[in-house]
Structures are given as structure tokens and as C-alpha cells.
C-alpha positions, 0 to 999 in steps of 0.5 A: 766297149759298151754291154752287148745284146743278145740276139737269138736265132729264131729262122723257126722257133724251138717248142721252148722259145714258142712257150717263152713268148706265149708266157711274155705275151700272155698279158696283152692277149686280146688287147689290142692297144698293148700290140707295141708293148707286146712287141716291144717285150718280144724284141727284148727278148730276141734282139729282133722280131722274126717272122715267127715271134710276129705270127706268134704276136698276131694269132695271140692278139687276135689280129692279122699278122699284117696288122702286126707287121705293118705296126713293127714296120712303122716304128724305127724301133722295132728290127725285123733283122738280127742286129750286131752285138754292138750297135753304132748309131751316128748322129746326123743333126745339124751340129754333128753334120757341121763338126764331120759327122758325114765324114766320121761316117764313112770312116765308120763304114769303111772300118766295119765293112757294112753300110747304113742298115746293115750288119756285119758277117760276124753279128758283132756290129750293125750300124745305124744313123739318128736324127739326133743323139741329143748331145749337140754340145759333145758333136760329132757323136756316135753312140754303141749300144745307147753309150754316148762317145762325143767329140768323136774323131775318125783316130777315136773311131779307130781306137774302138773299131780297130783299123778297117776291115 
């Protein structure tokens, strides 16, 4: 299995997280063109962006926390949901849709009991589709935490996944 993230608790935030994120964001007070570098460094240190970490990121930069929201809710990079510790993203571009990408897909969500979107009970798995994972020639694909697995089969899913759930 590929390496984990860390995904931190973060219903409300501790004193010493709070002066964590002061400390990482410090460097883009008041600039308001480095909100998604802010952003980007906060999420790398949560796993995600709780409502907290984005009025912390508001109130420091000087803008509302809608401005900031609406900046985390456009890009598809940003989480405002804890993730799992295994990512799964399934590629869905024209050459992995043609190899059973579709079907890998649903084996996928049937194994880990979760849909599109969603994460497991546990926090081990969150699973996502992409565009395109950009591995055409390996199709169909699926990455775990930006690891590319090609040529993927539903008995390979098996293998890394376990029988379903």
C-alpha cells in the first residue's frame, strides 16, 4: 500500500493547532493573491480544511470567510471533508472507460462500501473519479494516494482491497 496522510481532528481547533496555523499562515497575511498557497499549506498539514482552519485563513488575510470559502469550494484540490488515509481516485478518460473502467469502478465501491466522494466509517479510504490519471497506455487505471496501479483488473482490485465489505 502506498504511504498514508495524516488527517487531523479539527471539529475545533486545540490552542496549539490554532498557533500551528497562525505560524504556517503568517507568511501570506494580508496578501491576498497567496489565499490558495495559504490554503494549499493549511490542507497539508490537516489533510483538509474544516470550517475552523478557513476563518482562521480569513481573519488573517483580511477577507471574509466566504471569500475564502468559495476559493476552497472551486478548486477540486481543496477537501472540506476529512479524507481516508488511502486515497483511490479512478481514472474515467476515454481509454480506461473503453478498458472497464466503469466496471472496475463499481467493483471498487462495492469492496469498499463507500460511493463516489465518499469515505469510509473507518477513515482508512475515500474514493474519488479523475478526468484522467494520464497513464492511457497502462488503462484502466487507478491511483492510491497519487501511485499509479495500471492495467488494473477487478481480481487486482481484489488483491489491494480485500473481498467486499
Amino acid at each position: 500500500m502506498p504511504d498514508s496522510k495524516t488527517t487531523t481532528d479539527t471539529s475545533t481547533l486545540s490552542p496549539e493547532l490554532k498557533a500551528e496555523l497562525a505560524n504556517i499562515i503568517a507568511p501570506y497575511r494580508n496578501e491576498r493573491g497567496a489565499l490558495i498557497t495559504a490554503l494549499q499549506k493549511v490542507q497539508e498539514r490537516l489533510g483538509y480544511l474544516p470550517e475552523p482552519a478557513i476563518a482562521q485563513v480569513a481573519q488573517a488575510m483580511k477577507l471574509s470567510e466566504s471569500e475564502v470559502y468559495g476559493v476552497a469550494t472551486f478548486y477540486n484540490f481543496f477537501r472540506l471533508k476529512p479524507v481516508g488515509k488511502y486515497l483511490v481516485s479512478v481514472c474515467r478518460g476515454t481509454a480506461c472507460h473503453v478498458r472497464g473502467g466503469p466496471r472496475l469502478l463499481e467493483h471498487i465501491k462495492k469492496n469498499l462500501g463507500i460511493g463516489e466522494g465518499q469515505t469510509t466509517a473507518d477513515l482508512k479510504y475515500s474514493l474519488e473519479t479523475v478526468a484522467c490519471v494520464g497513464a492511457c497506455a497502462l488503462a484502466p487505471n487507478i491511483t492510491i494516494n497519487n501511485e499509479t496501479f495500471g492495467k488494473m483488473t477487478t481480481k487486482k482490485a481484489t488483491d489491494i482491497f480485500g473481498e467486499e465489505r
